[in-house]
C-alpha distance (Angstrom), angle and dihedral (degrees) to the residues before:
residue distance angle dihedral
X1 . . .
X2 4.22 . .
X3 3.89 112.5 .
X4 3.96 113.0 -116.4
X5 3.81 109.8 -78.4
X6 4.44 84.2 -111.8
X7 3.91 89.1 176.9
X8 4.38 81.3 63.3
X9 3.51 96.8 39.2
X10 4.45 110.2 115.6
X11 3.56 131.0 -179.9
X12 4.09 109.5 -86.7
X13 4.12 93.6 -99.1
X14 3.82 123.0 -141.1
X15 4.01 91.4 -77.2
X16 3.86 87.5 52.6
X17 3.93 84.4 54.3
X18 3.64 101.2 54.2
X19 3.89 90.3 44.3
X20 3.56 88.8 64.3
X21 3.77 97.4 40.8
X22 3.61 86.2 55.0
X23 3.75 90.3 46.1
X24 4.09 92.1 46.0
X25 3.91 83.9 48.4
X26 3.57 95.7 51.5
X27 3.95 89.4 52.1
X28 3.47 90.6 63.9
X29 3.96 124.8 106.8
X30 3.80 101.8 -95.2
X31 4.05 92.6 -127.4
X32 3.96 81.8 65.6
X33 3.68 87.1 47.3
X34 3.48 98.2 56.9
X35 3.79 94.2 47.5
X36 4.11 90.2 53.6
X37 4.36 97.2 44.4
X38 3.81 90.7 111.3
X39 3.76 90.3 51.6
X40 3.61 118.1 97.5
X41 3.53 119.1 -156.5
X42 3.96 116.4 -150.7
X43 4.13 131.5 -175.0
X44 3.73 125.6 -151.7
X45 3.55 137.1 158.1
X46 3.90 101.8 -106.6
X47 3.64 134.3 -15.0
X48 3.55 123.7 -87.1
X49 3.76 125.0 -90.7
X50 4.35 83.8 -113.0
X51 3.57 91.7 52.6
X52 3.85 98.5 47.3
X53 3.47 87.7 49.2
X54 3.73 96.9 55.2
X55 3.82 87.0 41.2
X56 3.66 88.7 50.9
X57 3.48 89.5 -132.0
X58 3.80 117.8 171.5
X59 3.70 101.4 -158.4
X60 3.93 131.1 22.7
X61 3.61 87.4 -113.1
X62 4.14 102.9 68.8
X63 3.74 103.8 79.9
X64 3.97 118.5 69.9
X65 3.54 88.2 179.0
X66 3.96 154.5 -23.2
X67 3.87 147.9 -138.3
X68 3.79 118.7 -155.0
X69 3.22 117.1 -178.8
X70 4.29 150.4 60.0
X71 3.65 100.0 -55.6
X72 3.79 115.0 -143.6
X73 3.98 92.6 -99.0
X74 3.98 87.4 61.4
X75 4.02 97.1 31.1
X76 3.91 107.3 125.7
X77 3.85 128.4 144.4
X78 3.92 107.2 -21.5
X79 3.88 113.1 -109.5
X80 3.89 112.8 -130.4
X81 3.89 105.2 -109.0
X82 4.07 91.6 25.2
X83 4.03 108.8 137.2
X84 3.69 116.9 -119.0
X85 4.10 113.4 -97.1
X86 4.16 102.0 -86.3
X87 3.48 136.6 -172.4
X88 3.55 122.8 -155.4
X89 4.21 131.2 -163.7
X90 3.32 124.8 -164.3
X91 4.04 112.7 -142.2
X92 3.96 99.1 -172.4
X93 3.91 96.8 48.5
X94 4.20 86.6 41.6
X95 3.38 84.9 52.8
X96 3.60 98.3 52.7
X97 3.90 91.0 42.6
X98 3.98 85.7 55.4
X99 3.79 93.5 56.3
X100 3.85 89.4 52.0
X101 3.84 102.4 42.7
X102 3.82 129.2 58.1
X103 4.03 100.5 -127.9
X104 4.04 129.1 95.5
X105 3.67 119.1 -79.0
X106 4.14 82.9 -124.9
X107 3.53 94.5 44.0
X108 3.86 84.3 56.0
X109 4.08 100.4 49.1
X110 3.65 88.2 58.2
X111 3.32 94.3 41.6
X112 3.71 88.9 61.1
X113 3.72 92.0 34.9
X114 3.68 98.0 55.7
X115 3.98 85.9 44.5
X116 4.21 89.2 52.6
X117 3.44 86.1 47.2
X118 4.06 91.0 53.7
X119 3.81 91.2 58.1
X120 4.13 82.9 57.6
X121 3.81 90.9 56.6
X122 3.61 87.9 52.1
X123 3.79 103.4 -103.9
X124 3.70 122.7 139.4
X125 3.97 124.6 -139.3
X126 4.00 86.1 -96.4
X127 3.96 90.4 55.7
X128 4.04 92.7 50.6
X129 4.29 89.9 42.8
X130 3.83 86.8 57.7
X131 3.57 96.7 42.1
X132 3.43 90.9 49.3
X133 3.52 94.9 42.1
X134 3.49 91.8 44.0
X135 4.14 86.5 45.7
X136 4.13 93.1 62.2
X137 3.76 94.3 37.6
């Protein structure tokens, strides 16, 4: 077996990103599917200055990824002008949580996926804590 060629070896780029988005996506049972087909899912490098303001972020780095939207839970008659539900991920502060943590880079997209895709079903952080709490209990 040949060692990896390190020397070659680049950060997965934004197309690399969306692949495995799609991929996580695709993983998913396909009654969650259904409920998230007018979600679009978009990568970028970093959130904008807007949204780390509203976040209250304090560095570029703190969000992984975001929902904006009317989750399902809220969803009533659409509002002309109202955004379609979205779900952002961040590659550079993934990235950087990656390098820090001891779990696969894919494992980690949908991780932050399926949690984005939470806040669309309605739940708060809280719910997903206990459910994942409650999950590896």
């Amino acid at each position: 077996m040949n060692p990896p060629d390190w020397a070659g070896l680049r950060a997965p780029d934004l197309d690399a990103f969306e692949a495995m988005a799609r991929e996580a996506f695709a993983e998913l049972p396909e009654e969650f599917r259904a409920l998230c087909a007018d979600v679009a899912i978009h990568v970028e490098d970093f959130p904008d200055d807007e949204t780390m303001a509203e976040m209250g972020c304090e560095t570029e780095f703190d969000l992984l990824g975001l929902f904006r939207g009317v989750g399902l839970a809220q969803a009533g008659e659409v509002v002309t002008g109202q955004m379609p539900n979205q779900i952002w991920l961040y590659r550079r502060p993934l990235l950087d949580y990656w390098a820090e943590h001891d779990e696969s880079l894919g494992h980690l997209v949908t991780h932050v996926l399926v949690h984005e895709i939470g806040h669309h079903f309605g739940l708060s952080d809280d719910d997903m804590a206990a459910i994942e709490a409650a999950a590896e209990s």
